[in-house]
Kinemage of the C-alpha trace (Angstrom):
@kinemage 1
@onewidth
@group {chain A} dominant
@subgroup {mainchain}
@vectorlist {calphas} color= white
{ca unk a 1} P -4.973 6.869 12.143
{ca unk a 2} L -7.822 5.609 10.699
{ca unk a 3} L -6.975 2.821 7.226
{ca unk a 4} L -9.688 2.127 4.646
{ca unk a 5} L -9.733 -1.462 5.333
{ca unk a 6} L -9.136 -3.442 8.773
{ca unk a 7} L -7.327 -6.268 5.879
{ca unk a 8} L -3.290 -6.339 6.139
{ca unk a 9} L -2.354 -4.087 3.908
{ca unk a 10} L -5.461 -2.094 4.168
{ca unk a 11} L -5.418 -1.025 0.137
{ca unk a 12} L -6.388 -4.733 -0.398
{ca unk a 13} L -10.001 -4.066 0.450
{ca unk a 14} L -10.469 -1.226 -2.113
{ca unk a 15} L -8.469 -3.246 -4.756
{ca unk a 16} L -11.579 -5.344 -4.933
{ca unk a 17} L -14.217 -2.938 -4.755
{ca unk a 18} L -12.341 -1.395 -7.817
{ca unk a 19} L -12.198 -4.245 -9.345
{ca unk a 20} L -15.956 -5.202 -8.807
{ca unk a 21} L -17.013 -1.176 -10.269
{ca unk a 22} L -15.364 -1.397 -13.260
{ca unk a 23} L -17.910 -2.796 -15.123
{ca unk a 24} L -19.666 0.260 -14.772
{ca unk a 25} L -17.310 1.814 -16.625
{ca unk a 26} L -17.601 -0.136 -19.742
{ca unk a 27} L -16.140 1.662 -22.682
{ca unk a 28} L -15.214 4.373 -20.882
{ca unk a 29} L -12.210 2.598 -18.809
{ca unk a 30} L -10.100 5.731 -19.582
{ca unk a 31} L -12.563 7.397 -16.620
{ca unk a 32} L -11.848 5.118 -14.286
{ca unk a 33} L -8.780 5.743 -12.260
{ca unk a 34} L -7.701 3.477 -8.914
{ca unk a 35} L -5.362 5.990 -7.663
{ca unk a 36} L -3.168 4.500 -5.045
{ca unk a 37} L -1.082 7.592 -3.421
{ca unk a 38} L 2.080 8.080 -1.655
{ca unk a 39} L 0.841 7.649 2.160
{ca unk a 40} L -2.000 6.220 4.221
{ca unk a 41} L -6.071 7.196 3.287
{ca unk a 42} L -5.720 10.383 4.411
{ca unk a 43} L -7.514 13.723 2.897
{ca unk a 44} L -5.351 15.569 0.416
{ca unk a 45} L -5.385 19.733 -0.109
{ca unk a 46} L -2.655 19.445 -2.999
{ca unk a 47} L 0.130 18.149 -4.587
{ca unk a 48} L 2.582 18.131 -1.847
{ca unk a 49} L 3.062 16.131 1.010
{ca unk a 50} L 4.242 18.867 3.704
{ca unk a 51} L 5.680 16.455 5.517
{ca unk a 52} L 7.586 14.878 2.730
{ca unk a 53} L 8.430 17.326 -0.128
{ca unk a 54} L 10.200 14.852 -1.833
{ca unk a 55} L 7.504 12.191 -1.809
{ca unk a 56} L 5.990 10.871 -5.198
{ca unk a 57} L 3.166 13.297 -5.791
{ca unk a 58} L 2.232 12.064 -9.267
{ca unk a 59} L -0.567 9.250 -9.687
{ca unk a 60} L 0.525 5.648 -9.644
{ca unk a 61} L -1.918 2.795 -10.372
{ca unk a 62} L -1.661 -0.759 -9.293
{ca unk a 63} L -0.088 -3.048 -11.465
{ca unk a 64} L -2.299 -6.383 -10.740
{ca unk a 65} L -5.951 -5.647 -10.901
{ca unk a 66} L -7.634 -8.868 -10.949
{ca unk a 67} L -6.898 -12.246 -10.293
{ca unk a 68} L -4.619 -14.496 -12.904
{ca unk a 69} L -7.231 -15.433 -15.880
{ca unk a 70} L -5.763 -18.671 -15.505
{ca unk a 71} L -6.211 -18.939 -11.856
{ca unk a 72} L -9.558 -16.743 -11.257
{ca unk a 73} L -9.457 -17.918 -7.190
{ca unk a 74} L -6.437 -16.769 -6.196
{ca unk a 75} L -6.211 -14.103 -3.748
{ca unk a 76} L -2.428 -12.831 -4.257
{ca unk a 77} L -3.206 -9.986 -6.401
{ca unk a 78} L -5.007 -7.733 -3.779
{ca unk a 79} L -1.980 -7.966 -1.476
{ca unk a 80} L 0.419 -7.111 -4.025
{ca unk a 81} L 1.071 -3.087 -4.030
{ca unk a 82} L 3.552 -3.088 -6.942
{ca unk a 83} L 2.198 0.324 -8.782
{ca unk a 84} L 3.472 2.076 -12.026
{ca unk a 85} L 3.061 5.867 -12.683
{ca unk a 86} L -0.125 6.101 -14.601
{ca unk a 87} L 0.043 6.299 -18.780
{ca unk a 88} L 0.007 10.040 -18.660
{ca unk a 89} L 3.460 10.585 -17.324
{ca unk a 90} L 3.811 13.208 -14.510
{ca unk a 91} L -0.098 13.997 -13.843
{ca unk a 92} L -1.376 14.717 -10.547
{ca unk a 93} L -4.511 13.704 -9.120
{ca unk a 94} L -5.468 17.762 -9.875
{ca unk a 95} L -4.224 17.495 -13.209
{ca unk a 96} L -5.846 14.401 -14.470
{ca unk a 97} L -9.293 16.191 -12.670
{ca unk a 98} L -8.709 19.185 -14.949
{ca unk a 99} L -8.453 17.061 -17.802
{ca unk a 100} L -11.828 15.896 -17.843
{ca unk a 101} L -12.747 19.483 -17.962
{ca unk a 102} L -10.489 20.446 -20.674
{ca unk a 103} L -9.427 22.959 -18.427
């Protein structure tokens, strides 16, 4: 298996890029999804998980983002994989694609 990020847990790595590429996104947030999904980096051909039917298909985001605005060092937030389904309830990562082609 091959992980994103040689950090422990690997997602913490990509929590910061995402964090750092935002600002290219300025005004236009709404286009900028950090999609953390239900198993390791892995390529995806749908919905399903094959080996897990049951698994949570639908996107969830991370909860923490950035560091504390009160404490702007720490560190804690990139380790923390708390995640909440994202604000349109029920969307795969295929739906929300079709959505920014109206399709």
């Amino acid at each position: 298996m091959i992980l994103f990020s040689s950090r422990d847990p690997p997602f913490s790595g990509d929590k910061q890029v995402a964090r750092r590429s935002r600002s290219a996104y300025f005004g236009k947030e709404k286009f900028f999804v950090h999609f953390l999904h239900y198993d390791v980096h892995r390529w995806h051909a749908g919905d399903i998980n094959p080996t897990d039917v049951d698994a949570d298909r639908y996107i969830r985001v991370p909860d923490k983002i950035a560091p504390d605005p009160n404490n702007p060092y720490d560190t804690i937030w990139e380790t923390d994989g708390s995640t909440h389904v994202f604000d349109k309830k029920n969307m795969t990562i295929f739906d929300l694609g079709a959505s920014f082609f109206n399709i």
